[in-house]
MMTF fields as JSON, N, C-alpha, C and O atoms, coordinates in Angstrom:
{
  "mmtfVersion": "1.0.0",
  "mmtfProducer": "UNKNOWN",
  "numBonds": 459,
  "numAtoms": 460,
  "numGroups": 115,
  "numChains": 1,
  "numModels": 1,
  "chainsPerModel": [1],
  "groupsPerChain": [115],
  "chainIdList": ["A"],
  "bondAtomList": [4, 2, 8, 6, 12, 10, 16, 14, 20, 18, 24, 22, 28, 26, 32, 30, 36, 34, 40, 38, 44, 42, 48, 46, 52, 50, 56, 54, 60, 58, 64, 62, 68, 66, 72, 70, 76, 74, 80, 78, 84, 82, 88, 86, 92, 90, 96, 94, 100, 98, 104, 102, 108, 106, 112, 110, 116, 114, 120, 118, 124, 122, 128, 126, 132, 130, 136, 134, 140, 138, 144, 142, 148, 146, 152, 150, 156, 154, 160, 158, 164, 162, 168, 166, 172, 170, 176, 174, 180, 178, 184, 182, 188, 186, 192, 190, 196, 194, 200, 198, 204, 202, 208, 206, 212, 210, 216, 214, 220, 218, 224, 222, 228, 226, 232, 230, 236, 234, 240, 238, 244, 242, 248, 246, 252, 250, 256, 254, 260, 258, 264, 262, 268, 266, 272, 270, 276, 274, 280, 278, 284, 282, 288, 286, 292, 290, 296, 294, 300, 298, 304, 302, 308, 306, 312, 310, 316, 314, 320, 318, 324, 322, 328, 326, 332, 330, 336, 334, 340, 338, 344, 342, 348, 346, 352, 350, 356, 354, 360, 358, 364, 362, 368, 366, 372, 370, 376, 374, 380, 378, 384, 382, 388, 386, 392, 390, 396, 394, 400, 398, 404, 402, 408, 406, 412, 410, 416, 414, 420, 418, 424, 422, 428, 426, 432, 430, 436, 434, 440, 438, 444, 442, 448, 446, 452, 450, 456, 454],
  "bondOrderList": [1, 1, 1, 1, 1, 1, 1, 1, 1, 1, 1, 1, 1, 1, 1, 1, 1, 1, 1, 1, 1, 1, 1, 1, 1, 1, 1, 1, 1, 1, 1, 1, 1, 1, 1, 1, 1, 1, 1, 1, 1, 1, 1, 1, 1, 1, 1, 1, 1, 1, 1, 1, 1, 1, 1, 1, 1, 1, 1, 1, 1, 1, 1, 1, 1, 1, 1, 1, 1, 1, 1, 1, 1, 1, 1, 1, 1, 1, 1, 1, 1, 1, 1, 1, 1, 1, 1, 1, 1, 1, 1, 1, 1, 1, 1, 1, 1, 1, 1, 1, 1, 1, 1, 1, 1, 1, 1, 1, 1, 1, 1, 1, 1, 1],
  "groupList": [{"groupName": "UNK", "atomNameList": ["N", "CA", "C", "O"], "elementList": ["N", "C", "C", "O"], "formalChargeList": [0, 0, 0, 0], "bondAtomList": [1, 0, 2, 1, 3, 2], "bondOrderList": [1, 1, 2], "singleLetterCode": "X", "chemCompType": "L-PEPTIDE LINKING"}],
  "groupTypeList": [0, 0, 0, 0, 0, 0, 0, 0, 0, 0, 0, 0, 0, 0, 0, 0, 0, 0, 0, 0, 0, 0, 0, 0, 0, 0, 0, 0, 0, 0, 0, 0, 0, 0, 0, 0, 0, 0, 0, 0, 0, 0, 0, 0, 0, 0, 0, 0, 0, 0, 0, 0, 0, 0, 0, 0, 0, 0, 0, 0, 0, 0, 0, 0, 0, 0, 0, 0, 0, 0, 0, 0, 0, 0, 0, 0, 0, 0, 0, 0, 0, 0, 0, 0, 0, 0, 0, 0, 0, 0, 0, 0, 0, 0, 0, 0, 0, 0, 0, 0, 0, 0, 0, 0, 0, 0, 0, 0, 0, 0, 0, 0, 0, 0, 0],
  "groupIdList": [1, 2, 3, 4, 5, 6, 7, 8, 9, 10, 11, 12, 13, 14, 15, 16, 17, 18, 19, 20, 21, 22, 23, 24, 25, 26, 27, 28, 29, 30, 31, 32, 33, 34, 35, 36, 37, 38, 39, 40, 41, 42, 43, 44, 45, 46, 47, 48, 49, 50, 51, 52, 53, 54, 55, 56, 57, 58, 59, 60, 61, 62, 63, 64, 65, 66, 67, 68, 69, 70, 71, 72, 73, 74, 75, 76, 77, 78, 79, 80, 81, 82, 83, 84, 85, 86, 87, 88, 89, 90, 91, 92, 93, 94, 95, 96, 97, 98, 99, 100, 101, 102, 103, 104, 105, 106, 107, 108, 109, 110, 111, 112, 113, 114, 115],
  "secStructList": [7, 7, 2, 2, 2, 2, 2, 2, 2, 2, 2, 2, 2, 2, 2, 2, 2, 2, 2, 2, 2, 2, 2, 6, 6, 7, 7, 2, 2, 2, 2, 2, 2, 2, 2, 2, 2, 2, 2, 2, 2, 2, 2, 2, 2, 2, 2, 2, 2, 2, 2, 2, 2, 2, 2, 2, 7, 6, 6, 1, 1, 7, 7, 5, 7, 5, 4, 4, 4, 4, 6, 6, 1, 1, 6, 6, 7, 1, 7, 1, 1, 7, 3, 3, 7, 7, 7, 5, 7, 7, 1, 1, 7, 3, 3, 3, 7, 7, 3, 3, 7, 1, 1, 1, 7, 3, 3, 7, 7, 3, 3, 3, 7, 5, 7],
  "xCoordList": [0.854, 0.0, 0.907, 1.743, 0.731, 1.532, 1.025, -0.101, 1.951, 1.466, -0.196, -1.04, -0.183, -1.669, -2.75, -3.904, -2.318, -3.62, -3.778, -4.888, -2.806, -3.222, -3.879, -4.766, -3.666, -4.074, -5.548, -6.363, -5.782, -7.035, -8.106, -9.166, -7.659, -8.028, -8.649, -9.775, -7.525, -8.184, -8.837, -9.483, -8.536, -9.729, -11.328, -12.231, -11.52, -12.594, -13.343, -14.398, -11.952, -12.809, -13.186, -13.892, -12.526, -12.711, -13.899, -14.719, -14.069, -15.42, -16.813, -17.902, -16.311, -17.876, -17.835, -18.742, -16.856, -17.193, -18.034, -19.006, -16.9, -17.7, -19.803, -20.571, -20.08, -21.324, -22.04, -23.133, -21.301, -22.1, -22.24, -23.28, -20.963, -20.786, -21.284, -21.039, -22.181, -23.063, -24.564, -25.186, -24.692, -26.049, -25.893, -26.906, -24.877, -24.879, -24.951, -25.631, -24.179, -23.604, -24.863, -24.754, -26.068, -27.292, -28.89, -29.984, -28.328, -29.842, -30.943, -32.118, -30.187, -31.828, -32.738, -33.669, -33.002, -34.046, -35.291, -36.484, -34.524, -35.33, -35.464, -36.475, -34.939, -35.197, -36.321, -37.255, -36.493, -37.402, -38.448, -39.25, -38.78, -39.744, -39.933, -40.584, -39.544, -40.245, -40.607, -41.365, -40.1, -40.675, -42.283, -43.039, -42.157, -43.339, -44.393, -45.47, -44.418, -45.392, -45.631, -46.814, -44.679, -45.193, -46.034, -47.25, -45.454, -46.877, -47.847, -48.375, -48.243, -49.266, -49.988, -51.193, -49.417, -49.943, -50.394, -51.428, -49.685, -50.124, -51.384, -52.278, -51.464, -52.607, -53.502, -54.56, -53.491, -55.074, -55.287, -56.459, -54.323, -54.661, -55.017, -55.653, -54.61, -55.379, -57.249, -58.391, -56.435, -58.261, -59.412, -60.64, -58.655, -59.418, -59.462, -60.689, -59.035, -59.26, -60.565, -61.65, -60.256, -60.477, -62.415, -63.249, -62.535, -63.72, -64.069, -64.99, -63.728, -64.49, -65.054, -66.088, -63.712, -63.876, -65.542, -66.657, -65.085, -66.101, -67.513, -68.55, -67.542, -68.649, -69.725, -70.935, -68.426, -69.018, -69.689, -70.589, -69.314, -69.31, -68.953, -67.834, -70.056, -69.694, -68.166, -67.417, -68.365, -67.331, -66.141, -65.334, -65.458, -64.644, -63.728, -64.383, -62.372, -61.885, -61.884, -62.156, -61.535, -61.586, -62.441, -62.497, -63.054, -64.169, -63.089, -62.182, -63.208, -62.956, -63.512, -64.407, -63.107, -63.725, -63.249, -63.931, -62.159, -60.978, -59.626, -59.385, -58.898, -58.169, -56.642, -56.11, -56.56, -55.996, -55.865, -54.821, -57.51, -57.566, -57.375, -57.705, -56.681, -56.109, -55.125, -54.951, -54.01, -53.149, -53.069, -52.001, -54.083, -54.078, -54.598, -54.911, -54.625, -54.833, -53.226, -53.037, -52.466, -51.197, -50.395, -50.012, -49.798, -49.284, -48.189, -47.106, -48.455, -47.321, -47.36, -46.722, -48.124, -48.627, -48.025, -47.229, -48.082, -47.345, -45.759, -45.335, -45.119, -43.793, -43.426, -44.292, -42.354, -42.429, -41.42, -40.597, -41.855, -41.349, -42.574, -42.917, -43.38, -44.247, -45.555, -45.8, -46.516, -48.099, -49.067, -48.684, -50.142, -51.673, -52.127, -52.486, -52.174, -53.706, -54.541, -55.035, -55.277, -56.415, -57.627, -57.785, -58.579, -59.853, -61.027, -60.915, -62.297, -63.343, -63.506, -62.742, -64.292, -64.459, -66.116, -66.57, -66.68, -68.325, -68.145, -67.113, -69.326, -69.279, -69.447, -70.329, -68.893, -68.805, -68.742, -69.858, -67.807, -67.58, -65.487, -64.787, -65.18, -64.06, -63.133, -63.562, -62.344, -61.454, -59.614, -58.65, -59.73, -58.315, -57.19, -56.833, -56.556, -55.548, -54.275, -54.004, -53.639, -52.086, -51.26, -51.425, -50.249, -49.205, -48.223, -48.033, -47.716, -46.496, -45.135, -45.118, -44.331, -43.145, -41.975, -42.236, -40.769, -40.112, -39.465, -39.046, -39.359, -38.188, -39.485, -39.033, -41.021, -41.669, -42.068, -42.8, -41.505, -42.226, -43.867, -44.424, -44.45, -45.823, -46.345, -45.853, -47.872, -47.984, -49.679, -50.08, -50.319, -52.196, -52.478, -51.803, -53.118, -53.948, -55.148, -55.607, -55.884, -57.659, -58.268, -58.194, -58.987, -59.441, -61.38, -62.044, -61.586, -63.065, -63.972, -63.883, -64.682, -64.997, -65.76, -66.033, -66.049, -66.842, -67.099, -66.23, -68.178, -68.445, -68.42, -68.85],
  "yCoordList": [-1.165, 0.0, 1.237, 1.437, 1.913, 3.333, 4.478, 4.433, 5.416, 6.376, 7.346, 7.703, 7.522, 8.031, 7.234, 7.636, 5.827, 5.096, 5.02, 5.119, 4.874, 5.343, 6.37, 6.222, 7.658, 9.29, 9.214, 10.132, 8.081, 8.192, 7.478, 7.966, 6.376, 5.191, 6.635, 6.991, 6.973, 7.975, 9.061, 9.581, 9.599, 10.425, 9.82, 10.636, 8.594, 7.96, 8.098, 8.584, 7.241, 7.315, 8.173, 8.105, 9.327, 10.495, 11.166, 11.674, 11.199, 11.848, 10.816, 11.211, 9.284, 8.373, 8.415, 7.702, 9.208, 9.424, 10.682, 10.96, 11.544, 13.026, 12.86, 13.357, 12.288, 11.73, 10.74, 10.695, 10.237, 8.689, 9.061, 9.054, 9.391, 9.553, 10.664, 10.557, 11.994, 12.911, 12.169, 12.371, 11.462, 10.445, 9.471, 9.283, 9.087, 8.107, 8.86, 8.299, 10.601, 11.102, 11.434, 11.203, 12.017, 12.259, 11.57, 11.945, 10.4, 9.068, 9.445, 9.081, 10.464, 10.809, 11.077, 10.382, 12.036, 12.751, 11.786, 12.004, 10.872, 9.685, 8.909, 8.304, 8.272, 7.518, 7.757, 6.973, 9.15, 9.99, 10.447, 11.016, 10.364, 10.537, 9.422, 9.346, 7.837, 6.752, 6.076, 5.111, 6.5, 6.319, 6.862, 6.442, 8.045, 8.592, 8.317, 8.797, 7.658, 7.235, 5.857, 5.531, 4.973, 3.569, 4.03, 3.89, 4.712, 4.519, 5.462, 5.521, 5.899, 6.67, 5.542, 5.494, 4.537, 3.776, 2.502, 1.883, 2.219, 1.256, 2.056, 1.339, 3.109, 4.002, 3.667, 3.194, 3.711, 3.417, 2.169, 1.795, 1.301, -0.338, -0.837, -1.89, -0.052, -0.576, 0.016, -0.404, 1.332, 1.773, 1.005, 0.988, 0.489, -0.759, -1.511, -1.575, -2.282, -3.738, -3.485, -4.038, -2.533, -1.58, -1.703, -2.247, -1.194, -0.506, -1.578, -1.8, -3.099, -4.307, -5.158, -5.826, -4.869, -5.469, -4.556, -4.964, -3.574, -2.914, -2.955, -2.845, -3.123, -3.846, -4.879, -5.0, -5.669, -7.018, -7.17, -8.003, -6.429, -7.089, -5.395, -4.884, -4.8, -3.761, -3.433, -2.504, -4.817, -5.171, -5.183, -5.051, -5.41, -5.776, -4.383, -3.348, -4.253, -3.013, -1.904, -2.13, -0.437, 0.471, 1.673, 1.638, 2.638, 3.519, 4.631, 5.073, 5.063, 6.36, 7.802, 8.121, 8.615, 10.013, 10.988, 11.858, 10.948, 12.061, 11.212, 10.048, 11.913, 11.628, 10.868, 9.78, 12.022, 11.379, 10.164, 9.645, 9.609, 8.67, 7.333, 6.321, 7.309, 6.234, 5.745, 4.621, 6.468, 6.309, 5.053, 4.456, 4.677, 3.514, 2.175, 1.12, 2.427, 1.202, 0.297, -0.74, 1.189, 0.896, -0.044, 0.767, -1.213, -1.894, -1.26, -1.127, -0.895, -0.187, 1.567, 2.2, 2.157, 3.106, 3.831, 3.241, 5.065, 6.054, 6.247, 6.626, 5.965, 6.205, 7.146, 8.02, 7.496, 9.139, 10.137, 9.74, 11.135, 12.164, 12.323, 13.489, 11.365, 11.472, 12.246, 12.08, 13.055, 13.334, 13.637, 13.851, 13.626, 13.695, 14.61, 14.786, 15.274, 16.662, 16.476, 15.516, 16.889, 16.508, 16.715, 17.894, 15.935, 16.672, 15.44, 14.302, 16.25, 15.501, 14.35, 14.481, 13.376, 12.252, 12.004, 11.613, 12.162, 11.923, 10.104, 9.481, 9.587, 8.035, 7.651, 8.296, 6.815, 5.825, 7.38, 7.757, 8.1, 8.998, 8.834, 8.91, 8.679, 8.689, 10.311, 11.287, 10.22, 11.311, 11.505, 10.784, 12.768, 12.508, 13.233, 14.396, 12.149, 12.739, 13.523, 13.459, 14.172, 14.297, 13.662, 13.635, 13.079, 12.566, 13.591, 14.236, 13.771, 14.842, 13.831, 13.115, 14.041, 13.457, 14.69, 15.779, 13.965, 14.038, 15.588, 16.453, 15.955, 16.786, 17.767, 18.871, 17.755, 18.868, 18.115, 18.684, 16.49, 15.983, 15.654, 15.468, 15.632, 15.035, 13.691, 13.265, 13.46, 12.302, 12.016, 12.11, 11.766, 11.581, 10.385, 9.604, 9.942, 8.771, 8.689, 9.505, 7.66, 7.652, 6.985, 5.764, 7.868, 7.147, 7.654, 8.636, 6.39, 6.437, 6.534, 5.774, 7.297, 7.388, 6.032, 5.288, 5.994, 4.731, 4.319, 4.053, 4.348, 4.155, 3.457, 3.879],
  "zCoordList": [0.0, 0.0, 0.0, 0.882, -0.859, -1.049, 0.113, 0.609, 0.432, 1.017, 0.666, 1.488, -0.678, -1.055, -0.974, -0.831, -1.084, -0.868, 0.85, 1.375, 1.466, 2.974, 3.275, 4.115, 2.717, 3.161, 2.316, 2.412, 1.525, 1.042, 1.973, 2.363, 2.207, 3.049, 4.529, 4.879, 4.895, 6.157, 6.161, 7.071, 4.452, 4.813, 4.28, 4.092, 4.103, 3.992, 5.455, 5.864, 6.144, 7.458, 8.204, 9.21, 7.515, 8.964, 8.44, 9.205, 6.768, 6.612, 7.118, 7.532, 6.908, 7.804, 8.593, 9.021, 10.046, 11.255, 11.562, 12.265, 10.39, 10.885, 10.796, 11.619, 9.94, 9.446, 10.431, 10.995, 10.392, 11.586, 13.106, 13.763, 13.53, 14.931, 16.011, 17.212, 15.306, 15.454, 16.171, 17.214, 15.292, 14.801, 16.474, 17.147, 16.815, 18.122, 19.321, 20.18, 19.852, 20.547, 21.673, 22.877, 21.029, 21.459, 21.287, 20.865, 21.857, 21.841, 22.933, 22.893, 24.189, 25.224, 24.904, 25.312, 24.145, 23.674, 22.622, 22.416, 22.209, 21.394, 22.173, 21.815, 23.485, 24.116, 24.712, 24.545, 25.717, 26.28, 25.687, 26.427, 24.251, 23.17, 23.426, 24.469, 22.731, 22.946, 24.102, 24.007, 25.378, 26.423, 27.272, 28.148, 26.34, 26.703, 25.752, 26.107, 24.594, 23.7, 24.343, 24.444, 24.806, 24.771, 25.981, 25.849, 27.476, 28.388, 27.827, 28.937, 27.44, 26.526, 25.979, 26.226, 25.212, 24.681, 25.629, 25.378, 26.546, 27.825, 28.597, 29.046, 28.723, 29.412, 28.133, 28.548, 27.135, 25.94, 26.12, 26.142, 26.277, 25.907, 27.159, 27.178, 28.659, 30.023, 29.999, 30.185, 29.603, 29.268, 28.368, 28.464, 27.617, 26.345, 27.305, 27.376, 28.295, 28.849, 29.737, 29.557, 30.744, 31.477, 31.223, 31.947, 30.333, 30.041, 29.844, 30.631, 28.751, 28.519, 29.752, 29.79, 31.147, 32.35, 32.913, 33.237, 32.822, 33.946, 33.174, 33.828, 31.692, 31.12, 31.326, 31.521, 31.149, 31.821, 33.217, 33.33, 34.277, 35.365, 36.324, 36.282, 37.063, 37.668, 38.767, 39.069, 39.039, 40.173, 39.875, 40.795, 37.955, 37.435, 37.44, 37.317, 37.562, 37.038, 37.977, 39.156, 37.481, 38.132, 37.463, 36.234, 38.057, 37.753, 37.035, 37.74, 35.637, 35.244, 35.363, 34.58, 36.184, 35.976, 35.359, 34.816, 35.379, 34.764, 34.163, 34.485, 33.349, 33.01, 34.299, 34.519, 34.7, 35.886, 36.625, 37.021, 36.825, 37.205, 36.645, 37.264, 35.121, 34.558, 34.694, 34.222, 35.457, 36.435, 37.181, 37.32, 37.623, 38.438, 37.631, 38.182, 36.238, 35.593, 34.972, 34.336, 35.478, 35.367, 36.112, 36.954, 36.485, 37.592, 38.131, 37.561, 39.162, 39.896, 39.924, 40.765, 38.978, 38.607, 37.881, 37.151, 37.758, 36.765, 37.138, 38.23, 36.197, 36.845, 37.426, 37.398, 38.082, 38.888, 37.432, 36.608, 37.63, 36.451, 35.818, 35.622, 35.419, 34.842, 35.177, 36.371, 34.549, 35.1, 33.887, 32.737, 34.24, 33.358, 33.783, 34.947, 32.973, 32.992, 33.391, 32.801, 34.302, 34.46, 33.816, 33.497, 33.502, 32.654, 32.445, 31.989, 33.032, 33.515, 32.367, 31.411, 32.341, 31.664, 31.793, 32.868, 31.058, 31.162, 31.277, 31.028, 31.678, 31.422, 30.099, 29.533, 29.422, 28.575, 27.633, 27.277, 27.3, 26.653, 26.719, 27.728, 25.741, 25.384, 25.092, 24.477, 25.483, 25.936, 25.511, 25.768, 24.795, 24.652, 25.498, 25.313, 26.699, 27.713, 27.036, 25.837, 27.882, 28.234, 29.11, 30.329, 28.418, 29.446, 29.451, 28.42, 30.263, 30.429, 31.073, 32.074, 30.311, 30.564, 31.516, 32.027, 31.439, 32.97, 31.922, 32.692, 30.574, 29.973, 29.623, 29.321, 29.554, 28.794, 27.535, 26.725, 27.243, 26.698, 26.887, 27.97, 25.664, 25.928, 24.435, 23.39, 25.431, 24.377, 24.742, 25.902, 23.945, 24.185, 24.466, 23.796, 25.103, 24.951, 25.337, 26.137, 24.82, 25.198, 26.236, 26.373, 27.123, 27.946, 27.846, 27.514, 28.323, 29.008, 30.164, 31.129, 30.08, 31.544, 31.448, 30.506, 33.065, 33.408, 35.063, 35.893, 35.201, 36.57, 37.545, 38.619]
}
């Protein structure tokens, strides 16, 4: 290998770092975005179970009034950093929440009231 094919060879690599290695340096902010969509999305899909339970069977489940109170359809509950807006919930009237994440992130999900 000659000297120019070396100085070529490196500046290959140094321009696919300058390019690539930007792209790895700052992953929080995507992490913290998809963290706050999936429980967003665990808060709609407890509210879906949620509402079929308390359907069936008065006794089944937990009563929705507000957004807030979907919180506890969660095991273990809302993580801490996390909170919900609050905002009334008529019965069997579907609702679109706020989750508020730990950075000023946010993210919606649906809940239902239910008695």
């Amino acid at each position: 290998m000659t000297l120019v094919e070396l100085v070529i060879v490196i500046i290959i690599l140094g321009l696919l770092a300058t390019i690539v290695f930007p792209k790895f340096i700052d992953l929080s902010q995507d992490a913290e975005s998809t963290a706050i969509k999936s429980i967003a999305g665990a808060l709609s899909t407890s509210n879906a179970e949620n509402y079929a339970f308390r359907m069936e069977k008065a006794t089944n489940g937990v009563p929705i009034s507000n957004c807030t109170s979907a919180s506890n359809l969660l095991q273990g509950g809302l993580p801490s950093g996390y909170s919900i807006t609050s905002l009334a919930i008529a019965v069997n009237v579907s609702s679109t929440c706020t989750l508020n994440g730990p950075s000023a992130g946010t993210a919606t999900f649906t809940a239902t009231g239910i008695a």
